[in-house]
C-alpha positions as CSV (number, residue, x, y, z in Angstrom):
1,X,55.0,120.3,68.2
2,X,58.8,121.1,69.2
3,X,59.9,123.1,71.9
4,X,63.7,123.9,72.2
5,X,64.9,126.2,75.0
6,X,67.1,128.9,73.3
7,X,67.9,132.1,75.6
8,X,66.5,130.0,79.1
9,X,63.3,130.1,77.8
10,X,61.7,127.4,75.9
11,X,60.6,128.6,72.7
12,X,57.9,126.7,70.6
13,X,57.5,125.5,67.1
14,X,53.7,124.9,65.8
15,X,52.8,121.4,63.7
16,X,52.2,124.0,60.2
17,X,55.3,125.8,60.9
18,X,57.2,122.3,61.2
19,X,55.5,121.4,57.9
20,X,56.2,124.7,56.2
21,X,60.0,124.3,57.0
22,X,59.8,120.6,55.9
23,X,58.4,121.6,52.4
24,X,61.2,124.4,52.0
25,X,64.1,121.9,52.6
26,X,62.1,119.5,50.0
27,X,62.3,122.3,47.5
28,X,65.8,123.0,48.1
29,X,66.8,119.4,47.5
30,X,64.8,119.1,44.3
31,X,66.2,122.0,43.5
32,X,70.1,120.6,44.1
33,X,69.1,117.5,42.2
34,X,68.2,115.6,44.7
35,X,66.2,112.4,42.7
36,X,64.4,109.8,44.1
37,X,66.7,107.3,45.7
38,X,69.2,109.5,46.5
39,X,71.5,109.2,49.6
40,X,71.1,112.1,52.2
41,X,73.1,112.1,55.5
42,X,72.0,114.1,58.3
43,X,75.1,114.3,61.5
44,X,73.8,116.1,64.5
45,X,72.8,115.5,67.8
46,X,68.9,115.5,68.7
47,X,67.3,118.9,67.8
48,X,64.7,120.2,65.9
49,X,66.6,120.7,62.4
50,X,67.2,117.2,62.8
51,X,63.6,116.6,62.3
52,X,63.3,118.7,59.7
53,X,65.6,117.2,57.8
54,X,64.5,114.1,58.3
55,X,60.9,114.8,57.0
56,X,62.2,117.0,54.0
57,X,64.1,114.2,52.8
58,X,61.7,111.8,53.0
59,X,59.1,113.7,50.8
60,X,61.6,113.8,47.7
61,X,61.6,110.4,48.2
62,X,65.4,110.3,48.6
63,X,66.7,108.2,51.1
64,X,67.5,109.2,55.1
65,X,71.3,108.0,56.1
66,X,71.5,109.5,60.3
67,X,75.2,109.4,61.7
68,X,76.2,109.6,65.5
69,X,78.2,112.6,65.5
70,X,81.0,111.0,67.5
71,X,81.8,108.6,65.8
72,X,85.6,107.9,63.8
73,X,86.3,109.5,60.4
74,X,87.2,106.2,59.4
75,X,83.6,105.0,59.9
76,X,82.2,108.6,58.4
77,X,84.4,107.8,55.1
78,X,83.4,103.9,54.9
79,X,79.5,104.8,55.2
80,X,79.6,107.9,52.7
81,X,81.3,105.7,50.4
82,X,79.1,102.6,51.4
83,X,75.7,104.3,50.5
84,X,76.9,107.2,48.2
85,X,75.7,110.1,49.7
86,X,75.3,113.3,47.9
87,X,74.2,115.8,50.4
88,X,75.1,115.8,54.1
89,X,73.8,118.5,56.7
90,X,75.8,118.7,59.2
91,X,75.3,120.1,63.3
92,X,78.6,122.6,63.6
93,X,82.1,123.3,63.3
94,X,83.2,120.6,64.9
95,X,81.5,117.6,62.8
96,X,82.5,120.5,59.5
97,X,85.9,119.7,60.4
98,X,85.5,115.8,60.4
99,X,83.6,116.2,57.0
100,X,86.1,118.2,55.3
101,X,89.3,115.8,56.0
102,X,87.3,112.5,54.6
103,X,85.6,114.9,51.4
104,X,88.4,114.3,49.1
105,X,88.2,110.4,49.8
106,X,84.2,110.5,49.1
107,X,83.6,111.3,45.7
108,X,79.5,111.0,45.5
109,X,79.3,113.8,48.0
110,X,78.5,116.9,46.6
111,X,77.0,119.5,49.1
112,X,77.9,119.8,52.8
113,X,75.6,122.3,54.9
114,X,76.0,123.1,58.3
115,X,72.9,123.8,60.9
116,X,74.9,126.5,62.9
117,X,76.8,129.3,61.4
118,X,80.1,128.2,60.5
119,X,83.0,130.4,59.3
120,X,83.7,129.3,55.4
121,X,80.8,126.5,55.2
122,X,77.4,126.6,53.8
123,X,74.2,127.2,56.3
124,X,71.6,124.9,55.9
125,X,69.2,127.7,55.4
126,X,71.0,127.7,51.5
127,X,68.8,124.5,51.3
128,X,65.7,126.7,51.5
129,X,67.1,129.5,49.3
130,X,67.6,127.2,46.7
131,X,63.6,125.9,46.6
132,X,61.9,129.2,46.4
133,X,62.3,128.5,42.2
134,X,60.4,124.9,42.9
135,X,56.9,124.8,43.2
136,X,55.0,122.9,45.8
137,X,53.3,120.7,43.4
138,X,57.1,119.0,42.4
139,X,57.1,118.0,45.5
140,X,53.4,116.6,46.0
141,X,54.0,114.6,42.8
142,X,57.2,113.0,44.8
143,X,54.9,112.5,47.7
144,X,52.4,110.7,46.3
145,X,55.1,108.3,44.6
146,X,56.7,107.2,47.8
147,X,55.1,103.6,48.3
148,X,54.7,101.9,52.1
149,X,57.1,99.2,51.1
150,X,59.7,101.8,49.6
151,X,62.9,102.1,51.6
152,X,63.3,105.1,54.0
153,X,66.4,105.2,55.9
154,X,69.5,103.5,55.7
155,X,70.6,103.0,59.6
156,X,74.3,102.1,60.1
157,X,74.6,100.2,63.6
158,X,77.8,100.7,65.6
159,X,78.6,96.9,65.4
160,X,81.6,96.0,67.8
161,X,83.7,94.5,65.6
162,X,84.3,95.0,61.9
163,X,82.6,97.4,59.2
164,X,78.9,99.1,60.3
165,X,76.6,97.9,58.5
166,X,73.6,99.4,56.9
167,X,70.1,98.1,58.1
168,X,67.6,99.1,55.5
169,X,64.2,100.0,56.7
170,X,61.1,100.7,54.7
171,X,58.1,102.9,55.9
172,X,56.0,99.8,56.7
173,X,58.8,98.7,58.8
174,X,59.0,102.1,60.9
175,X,54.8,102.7,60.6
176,X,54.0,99.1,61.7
177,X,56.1,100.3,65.0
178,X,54.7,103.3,65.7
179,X,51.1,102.0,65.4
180,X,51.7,98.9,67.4
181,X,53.2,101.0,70.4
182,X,50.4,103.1,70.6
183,X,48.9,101.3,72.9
184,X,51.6,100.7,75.5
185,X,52.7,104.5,75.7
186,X,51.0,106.5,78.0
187,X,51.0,109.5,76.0
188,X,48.3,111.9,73.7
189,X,47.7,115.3,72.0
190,X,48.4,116.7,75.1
191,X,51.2,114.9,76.4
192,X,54.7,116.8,76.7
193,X,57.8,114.5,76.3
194,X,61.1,115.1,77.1
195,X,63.9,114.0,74.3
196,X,67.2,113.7,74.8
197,X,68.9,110.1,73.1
198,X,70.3,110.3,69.9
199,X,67.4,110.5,67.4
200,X,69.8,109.1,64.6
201,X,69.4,105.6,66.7
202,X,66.0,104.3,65.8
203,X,64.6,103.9,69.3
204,X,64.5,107.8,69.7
205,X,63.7,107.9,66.2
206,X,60.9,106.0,66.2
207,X,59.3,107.1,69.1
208,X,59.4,110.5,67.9
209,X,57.4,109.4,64.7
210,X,55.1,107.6,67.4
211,X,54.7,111.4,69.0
212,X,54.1,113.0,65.7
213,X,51.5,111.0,65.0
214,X,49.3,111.0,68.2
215,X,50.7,115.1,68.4
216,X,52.6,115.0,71.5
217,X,54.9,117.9,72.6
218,X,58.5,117.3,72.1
219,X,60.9,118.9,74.2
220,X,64.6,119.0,73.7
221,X,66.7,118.5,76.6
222,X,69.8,121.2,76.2
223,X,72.3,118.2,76.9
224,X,72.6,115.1,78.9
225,X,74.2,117.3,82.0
226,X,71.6,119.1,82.0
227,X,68.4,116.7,82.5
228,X,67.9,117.0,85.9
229,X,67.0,120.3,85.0
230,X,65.3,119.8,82.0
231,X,62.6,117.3,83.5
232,X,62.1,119.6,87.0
233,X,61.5,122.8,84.2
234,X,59.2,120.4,81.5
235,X,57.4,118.5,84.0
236,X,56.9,115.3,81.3
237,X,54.6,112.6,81.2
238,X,57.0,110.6,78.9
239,X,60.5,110.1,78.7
240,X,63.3,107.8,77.2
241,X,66.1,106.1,78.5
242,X,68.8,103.7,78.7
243,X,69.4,101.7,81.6
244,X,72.8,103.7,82.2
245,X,71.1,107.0,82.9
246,X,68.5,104.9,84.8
247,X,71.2,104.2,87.2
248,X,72.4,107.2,87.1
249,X,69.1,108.7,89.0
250,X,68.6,105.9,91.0
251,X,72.8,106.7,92.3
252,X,71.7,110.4,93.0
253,X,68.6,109.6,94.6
254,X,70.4,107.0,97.0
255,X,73.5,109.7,97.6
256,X,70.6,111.9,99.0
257,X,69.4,109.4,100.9
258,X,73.1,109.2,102.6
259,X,72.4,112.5,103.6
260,X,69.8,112.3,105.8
261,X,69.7,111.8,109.7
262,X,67.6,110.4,112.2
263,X,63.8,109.3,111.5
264,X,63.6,110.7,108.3
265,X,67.0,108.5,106.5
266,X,65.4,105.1,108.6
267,X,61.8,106.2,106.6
268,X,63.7,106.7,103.6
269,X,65.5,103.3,103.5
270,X,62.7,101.3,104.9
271,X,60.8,102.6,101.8
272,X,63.5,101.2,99.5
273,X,63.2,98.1,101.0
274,X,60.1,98.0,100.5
275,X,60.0,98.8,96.8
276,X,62.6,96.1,96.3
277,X,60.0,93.3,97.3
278,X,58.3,94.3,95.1
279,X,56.4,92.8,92.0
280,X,52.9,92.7,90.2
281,X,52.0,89.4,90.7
282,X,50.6,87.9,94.3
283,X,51.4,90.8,97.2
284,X,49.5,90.8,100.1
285,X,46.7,94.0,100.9
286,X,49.5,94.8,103.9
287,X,51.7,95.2,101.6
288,X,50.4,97.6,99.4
289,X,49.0,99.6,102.6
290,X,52.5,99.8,103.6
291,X,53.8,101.0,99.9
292,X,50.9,103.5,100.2
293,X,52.4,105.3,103.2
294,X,55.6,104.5,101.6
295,X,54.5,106.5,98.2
296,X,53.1,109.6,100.2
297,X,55.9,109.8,102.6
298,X,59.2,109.4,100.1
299,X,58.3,108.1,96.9
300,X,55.9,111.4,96.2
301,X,59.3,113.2,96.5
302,X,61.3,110.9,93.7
303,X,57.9,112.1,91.8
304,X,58.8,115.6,92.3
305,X,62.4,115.4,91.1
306,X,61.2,114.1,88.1
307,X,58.8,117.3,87.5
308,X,55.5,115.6,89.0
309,X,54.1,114.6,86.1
310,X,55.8,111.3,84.5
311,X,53.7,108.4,83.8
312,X,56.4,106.5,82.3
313,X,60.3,106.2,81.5
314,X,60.6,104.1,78.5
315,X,63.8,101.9,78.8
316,X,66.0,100.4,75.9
317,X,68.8,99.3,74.2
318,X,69.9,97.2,76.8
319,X,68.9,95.4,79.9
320,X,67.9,97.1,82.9
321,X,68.9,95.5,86.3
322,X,65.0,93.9,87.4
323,X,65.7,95.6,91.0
324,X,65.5,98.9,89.6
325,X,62.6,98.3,87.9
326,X,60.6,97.0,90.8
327,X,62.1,99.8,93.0
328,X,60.8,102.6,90.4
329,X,57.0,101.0,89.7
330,X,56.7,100.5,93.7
331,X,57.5,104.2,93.7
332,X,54.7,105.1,91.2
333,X,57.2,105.8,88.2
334,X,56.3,102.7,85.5
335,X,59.2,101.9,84.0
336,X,58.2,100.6,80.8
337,X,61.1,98.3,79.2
338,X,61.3,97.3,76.1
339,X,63.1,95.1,73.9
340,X,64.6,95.4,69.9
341,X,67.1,95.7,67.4
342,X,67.7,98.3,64.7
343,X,66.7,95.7,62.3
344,X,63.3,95.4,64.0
345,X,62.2,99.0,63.4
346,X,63.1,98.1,66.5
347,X,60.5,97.1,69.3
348,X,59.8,93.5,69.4
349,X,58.1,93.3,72.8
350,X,57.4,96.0,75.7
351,X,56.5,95.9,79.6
352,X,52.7,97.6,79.6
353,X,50.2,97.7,82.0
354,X,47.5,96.7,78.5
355,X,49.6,93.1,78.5
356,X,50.8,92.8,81.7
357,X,54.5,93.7,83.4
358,X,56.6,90.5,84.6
359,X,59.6,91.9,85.7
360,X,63.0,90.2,84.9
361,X,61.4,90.2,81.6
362,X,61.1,92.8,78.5
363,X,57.7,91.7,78.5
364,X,54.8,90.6,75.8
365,X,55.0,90.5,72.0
366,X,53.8,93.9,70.1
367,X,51.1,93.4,68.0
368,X,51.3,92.0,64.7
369,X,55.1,90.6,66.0
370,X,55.7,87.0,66.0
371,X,58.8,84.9,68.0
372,X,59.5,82.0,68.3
373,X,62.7,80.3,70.2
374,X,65.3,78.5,68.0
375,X,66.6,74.7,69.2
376,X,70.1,76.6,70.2
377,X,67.8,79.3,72.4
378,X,68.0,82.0,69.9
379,X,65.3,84.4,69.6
380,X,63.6,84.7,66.0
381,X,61.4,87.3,64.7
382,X,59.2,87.7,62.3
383,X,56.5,90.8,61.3
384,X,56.4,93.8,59.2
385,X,58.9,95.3,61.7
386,X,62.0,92.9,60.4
387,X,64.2,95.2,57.5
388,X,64.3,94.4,54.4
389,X,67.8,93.4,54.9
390,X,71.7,94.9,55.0
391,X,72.9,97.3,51.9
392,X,75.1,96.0,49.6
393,X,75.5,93.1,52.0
394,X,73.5,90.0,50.4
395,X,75.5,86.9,52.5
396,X,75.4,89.2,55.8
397,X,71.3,89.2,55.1
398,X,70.9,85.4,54.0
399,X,72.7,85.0,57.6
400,X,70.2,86.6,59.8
401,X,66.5,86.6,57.5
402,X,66.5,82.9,56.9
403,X,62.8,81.6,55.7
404,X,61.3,84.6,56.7
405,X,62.5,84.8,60.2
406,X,65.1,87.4,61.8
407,X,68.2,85.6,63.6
408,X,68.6,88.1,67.0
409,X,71.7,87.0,68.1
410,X,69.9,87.0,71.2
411,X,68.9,84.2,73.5
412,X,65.8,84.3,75.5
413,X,62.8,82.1,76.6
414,X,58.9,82.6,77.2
415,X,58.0,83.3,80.5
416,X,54.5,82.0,81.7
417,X,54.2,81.6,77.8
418,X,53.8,84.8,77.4
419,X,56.5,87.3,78.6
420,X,59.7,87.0,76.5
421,X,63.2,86.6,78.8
422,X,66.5,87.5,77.3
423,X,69.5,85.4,78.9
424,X,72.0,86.4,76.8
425,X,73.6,87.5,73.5
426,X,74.8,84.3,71.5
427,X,77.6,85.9,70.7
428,X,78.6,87.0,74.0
429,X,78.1,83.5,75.9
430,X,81.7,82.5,75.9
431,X,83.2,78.5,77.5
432,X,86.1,78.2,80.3
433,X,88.9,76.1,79.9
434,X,86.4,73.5,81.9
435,X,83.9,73.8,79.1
436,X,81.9,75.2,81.0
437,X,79.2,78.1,79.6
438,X,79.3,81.7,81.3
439,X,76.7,83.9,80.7
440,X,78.4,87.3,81.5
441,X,75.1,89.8,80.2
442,X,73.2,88.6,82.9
443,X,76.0,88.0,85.8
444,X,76.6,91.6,85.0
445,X,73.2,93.3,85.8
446,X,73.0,91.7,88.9
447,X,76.0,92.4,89.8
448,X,75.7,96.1,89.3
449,X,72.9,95.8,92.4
450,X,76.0,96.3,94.5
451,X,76.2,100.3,95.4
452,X,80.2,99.8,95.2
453,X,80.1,98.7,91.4
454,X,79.6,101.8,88.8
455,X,80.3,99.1,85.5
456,X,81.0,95.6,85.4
457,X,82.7,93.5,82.7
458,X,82.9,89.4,82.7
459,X,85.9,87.7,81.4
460,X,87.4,84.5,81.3
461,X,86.8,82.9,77.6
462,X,89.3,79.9,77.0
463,X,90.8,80.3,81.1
464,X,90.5,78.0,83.9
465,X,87.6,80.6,85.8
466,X,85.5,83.3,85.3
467,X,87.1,87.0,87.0
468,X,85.5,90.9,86.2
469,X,86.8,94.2,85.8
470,X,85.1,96.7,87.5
471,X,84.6,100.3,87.8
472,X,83.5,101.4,91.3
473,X,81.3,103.8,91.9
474,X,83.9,106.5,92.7
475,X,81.1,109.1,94.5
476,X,79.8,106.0,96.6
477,X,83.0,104.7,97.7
478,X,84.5,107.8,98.9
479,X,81.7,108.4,101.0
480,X,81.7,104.7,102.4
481,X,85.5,105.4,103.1
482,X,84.8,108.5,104.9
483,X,82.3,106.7,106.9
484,X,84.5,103.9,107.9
485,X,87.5,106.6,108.3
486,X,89.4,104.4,105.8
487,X,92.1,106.2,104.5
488,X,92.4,106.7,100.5
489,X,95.5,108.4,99.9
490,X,94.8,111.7,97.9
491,X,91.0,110.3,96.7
492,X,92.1,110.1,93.2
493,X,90.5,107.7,91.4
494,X,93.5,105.7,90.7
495,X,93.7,105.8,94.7
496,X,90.5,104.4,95.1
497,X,91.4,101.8,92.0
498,X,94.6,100.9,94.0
499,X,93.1,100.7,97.5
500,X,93.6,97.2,98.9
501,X,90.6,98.3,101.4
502,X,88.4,99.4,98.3
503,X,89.5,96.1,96.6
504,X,88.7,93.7,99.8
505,X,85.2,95.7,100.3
506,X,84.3,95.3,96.5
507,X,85.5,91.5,96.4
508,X,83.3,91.2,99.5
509,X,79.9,92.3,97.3
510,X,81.3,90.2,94.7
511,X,81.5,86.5,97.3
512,X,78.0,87.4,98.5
513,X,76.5,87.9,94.8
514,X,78.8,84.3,94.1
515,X,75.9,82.5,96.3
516,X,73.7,82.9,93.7
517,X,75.6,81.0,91.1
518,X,77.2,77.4,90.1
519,X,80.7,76.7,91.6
520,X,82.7,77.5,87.8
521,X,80.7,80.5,87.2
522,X,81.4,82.0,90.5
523,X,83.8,84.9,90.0
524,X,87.3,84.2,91.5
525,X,88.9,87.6,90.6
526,X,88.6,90.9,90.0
527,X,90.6,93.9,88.9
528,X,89.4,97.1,89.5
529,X,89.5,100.0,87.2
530,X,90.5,103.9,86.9
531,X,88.0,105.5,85.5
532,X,84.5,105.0,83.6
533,X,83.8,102.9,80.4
534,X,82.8,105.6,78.2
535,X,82.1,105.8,74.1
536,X,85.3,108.6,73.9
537,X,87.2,105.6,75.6
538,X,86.4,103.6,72.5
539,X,84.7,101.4,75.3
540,X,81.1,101.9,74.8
541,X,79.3,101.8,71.2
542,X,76.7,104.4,70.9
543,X,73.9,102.8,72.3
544,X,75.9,102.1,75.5
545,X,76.6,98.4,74.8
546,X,79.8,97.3,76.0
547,X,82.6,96.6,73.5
548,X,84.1,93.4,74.9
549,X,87.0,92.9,72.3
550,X,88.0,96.4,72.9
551,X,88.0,96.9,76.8
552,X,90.0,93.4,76.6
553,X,92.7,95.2,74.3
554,X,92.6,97.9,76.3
555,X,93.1,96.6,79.6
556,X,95.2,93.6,78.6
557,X,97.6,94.3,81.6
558,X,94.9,93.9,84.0
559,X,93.3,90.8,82.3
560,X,96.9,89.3,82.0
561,X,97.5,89.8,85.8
562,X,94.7,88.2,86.6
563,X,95.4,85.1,84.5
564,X,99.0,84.7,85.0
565,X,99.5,83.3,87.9
C-alpha cells in the first residue's frame, strides 16, 4: 500500500499493516482524551506516518488540522489558537523547535509528539503505548458515529494577504472527489504512483484517498532533489505535479538537447517542433506518421527518463503553459491538468481522454460538478465538492457561498461549451493609469515559453504601462553566453542579472511575445532579477502561487526604477 525507501532500498507497508497501525494511534488518542470533535494537527512533510495519522484521527472522529511545515510561527500560533488544537504530531527537531517557542502562547494544546527521535520530546510511538488499555470496540463505536456530512479536516490555505483561513471540508466533500476522478486517472490495484507534493495540501491529499480506494501503490519520493531518481528507480504509471517542476523537466530535457551534435541534435529539435504543433483536434494522417517516427526516435527516450511506465502526470494548483502540454502528449506522456480550489475538495474540472482534452483549457466538468459564469466573468461552483464554509469566519463564507454557489475568485469561460478556460484571478486583474485592464496570469505563462525566462512577474497597477520582473533562466543563459562568446563577468548570478547583453537578449523575447498583444498591454520594461522566487524568499505561497504584494515590497527598488522616470 506504502512503500518508503529507507537504507536505498524501498521497503513496503501491506494495506492490514497500515490499518493495524491506524487502529493503534486511534486507541492512543482515545486514550489521551481525545473526544469527538477534537482538533488534531499533524506538521510533516509527505510520508507514511503522515497517513497514519491522518486515518487514526479520523476514526475517533476528531477532526484533521494538516500544517506545511515551513511555514512562519506566527501563522503556527494563529491557527493552533484559531481551531484549538489539543494534540499535534510533529515530523522532527526542526518543526519541535518551532512548536515549543509558540506552546506557551497556545493554551488548548496539550500533547506534542514527534515522528523521529528527538532528544527531550515525546515519540509518536507513545500514541500507541497509550491505546494498548482501549479496546477496539471504543473505537468501532466512534467509527460507526462519524456521519458523511460530518466535518473531517480543517485545511488552512496560505492566502497571500492577511490571516489563513480555515476551509472546512466534510467527508462527502473529499469522497464525492475521489469517486468522480476515478474515471479520468489512469490508475488501478496494480498501479504504482510516485508521491512527492505536500499531502497537507488537498490536491496530494485527495489523490492519495483516490489511491487508497482503487489500492494503488504509493511510493514516497525521498525529496524533491531527488525525483529524477525516484521515478527512473519506481518506474510509475502516475504521478503529481505542479507546473513549476513540469518546467523544470522540460528545462533538463532541452539542456540535453544542447548537448548533442550533428544529425542526432537536428532529429531531436525537429521532434520538438513537431510536438509543439500539436493538438487533438483536426491534424492531418502526415502528421501523426511524422510524430510516429518522432515518438520512436526521441520521444521513446523522454519515456525512459521518466521510468518507462508513466501514463500520466497529473498537473495542479496552477496553470500550466498550453506549449508544454501539447509538447508532453505529442511525446506520449498525457498530461492530465486539472483545475480547483481547497474549498472545492478541490477538483472542479480535469483534462481526460473519457471527456475529451482541449488544450489551453483545464478541461470538462467532473461529474456531479456544476459551473456556471458570473455577468463579471467569475467562475461559480456548485456540487457536493464546495466546503461547508470558513471556521469561525461567518461574513468571509456569506462572501464566497452565496445561494448555493462558490465565488472562485477566478475568471474563466466555456470553450466549445464544454471545456472550461481560466483567464485570470479577479483579484489579480489590475487597471493602468489609461484604465486599461491587464491580465498578468496569462501574459505570464506565455511568456515563460521563452528559454531565457526561469519566472515572470507583471506589474504596472495605477502606472502609465505595463513592465515585468524577471528571473532568467541562469543554466540556459550561461550556456547561450558561452555560445555567443559573450562575456558575463565572473557568471554570478547577479552578473548575469546586471548584463546589459543578458538584459537586451531577454527584452528581445519579450518585443517578439509583445506581437501578440494590444498596444497598452505590451510590456515596455523590464527588470531583471538575482536569483529565484522561492517560498523561503517569502515569494511563493506553498502551492507555488506567486505572492504579488510581497515580491512588490520586496523589490520596490526595481519596481521604482522602472517607474520613475
Amino acid at each position: 500500500m506504502f512503500v518508503t525507501k529507507t537504507n536505498n532500498q524501498w521497503i513496503g507497508v501491506s494495506t492490514q499493516e497500515f490499518l493495524d497501525e491506524a487502529m493503534e494511534i486511534s486507541k492512543g488518542l482515545i486514550a489521551l482524551g481525545v473526544e469527538p470533535g477534537d482538533k488534531v494537527g499533524i506538521i510533516s512533510g509527505t510520508r507514511y506516518e503522515w497517513n497514519v495519522m491522518d486515518i487514526g484521527i479520523q476514526q475517533t472522529g476528531a477532526i484533521v488540522v494538516p500544517f506545511y511545515p515551513n511555514i512562519s510561527e506566527s501563522d503556527y500560533r494563529y491557527i493552533f489558537n484559531d481551531s484549538g488544537i489539543k494534540i499535534c504530531v510533529i515530523a522532527d527537531s526542526e518543526l519541535n523547535e518551532k512548536i515549543t517557542n509558540i506552546k506557551a502562547d497556545t493554551p488548548a494544546l496539550q500533547h506534542v509528539f514527534t515522528m523521529e527521535k528527538v532528544a527531550g520530546a515525546k515519540h509518536w510511538s507513545e500514541i500507541k503505548k497509550a491505546g494498548t488499555s482501549i479496546d477496539e470496540s471504543n473505537v468501532q463505536e466512534r467509527m460507526a458515529k462519524v456521519k458523511y456530512e460530518d466535518l473531517a479536516t480543517i485545511i488552512y490555505t496560505s492566502g497571500t494577504t492577511g490571516n489563513p483561513k480555515g476551509v472546512m471540508l466534510s467527508h462527502r466533500n473529499l469522497l464525492s472527489n475521489v469517486e468522480a476522478t476515478i474515471e479520468p486517472i489512469p490508475a488501478d490495484k496494480n498501479s504504482k504512483v510516485l508521491s512527492f507534493l505536500p499531502v497537507c495540501h488537498v490536491y496530494e491529499r485527495m489523490l492519495h484517498y483516490l489511491y487508497m480506494y482503487i489500492g494503488a501503490s504509493i511510493h514516497f519520493a525521498e525529496s524533491m532533489d531527488t525525483i529524477g531518481d525516484n521515478i527512473k528507480e519506481v518506474k510509475p504509471d502516475v504521478f503529481t505535479a505542479v507546473p513549476r517542476l513540469i518546467e523544470k523537466v522540460f528545462d533538463k530535457i532541452m539542456a540535453k538537447g544542447d548537448e548533442l551534435t550533428g544529425i542526432k541534435r537536428k532529429l531531436f529539435f525537429w521532434a520538438v517542433e513537431l510536438a509543439e504543433e500539436y493538438d487533438v483536434v483536426g491534424k492531418s494522417a502526415w502528421y501523426h506518421f511524422k510524430l510516429k517516427i518522432a515518438r520512436k526516435l526521441i520521444f521513446s527516450k523522454w519515456q525512459e527518463a521518466l521510468g518507462g511506465n508513466v501514463k500520466a502526470i497529473a498537473s495542479g494548483s496552477a496553470a500550466l503553459q498550453p506549449r508544454l502540454a501539447r509538447i508532453f502528449i505529442a511525446a506520449g506522456i498525457d498530461v492530465l491538468e486539472g483545475y480547483g480550489l481547497t474549498e472545492t475538495s478541490p477538483v472542479i474540472s480535469v483534462n481526460c481522454h473519457q471527456k475529451g482534452i482541449r488544450i489551453g483549457t483545464v478541461g470538462a466538468l467532473l461529474d456531479g460538478v456544476s459551473v456556471k459564469i458570473a455577468e463579471d466573468g467569475e467562475i461559480l461552483v456548485q456540487g457536493p465538492n464546495v466546503m461547508m464554509g470558513y471556521y469561525n469566519l461567518p461574513e468571509a463564507t456569506a462572501e464566497v457561498l452565496k445561494d448555493g454557489w462558490f465565488h472562485t475568485g477566478d475568471i474563466g469561460e466555456f470553450v466549445e461549451g464544454k471545456f472550461l478556460k481560466i483567464t485570470d484571478r479577479k483579484k489579480e486583474i489590475f487597471k493602468t493609469s489609461g484604465g486599461k485592464y491587464i491580465i498578468p496570469q496569462a501574459m505570464e505563462n506565455k511568456f515563460k515559453e521563452s528559454r531565457f525566462i526561469e519566472q515572470i512577474m507583471v506589474i504596472g497597477e495605477g502606472q502609465k504601462f505595463p513592465a515585468a520582473l524577471i528571473v532568467p533562466s541562469f543554466a540556459f543563459v550561461t550556456e547561450w553566453a558561452k555560445r555567443k562568446n559573450i562575456e558575463l563577468g565572473d557568471g554570478s548570478n547577479d552578473a548575469i542579472a546586471n548584463s546589459e547583453a543578458v538584459h537586451a537578449r531577454i527584452m528581445k523575447e519579450v518585443e517578439d511575445f509583445n506581437k501578440g498583444y494590444g498596444n497598452w498591454e505590451q510590456i515596455k520594461k523590464i527588470s531583471l532579477l538575482n536569483k529565484e522566487l522561492s517560498i523561503d524568499g517569502g515569494e511563493l505561497t506553498p502551492t507555488l502561487k506567486l505572492k504579488r504584494k510581497k515580491i512588490m515590497e520586496l523589490h520596490k527598488a526595481k519596481c521604482d526604477a522602472i517607474y520613475c522616470e
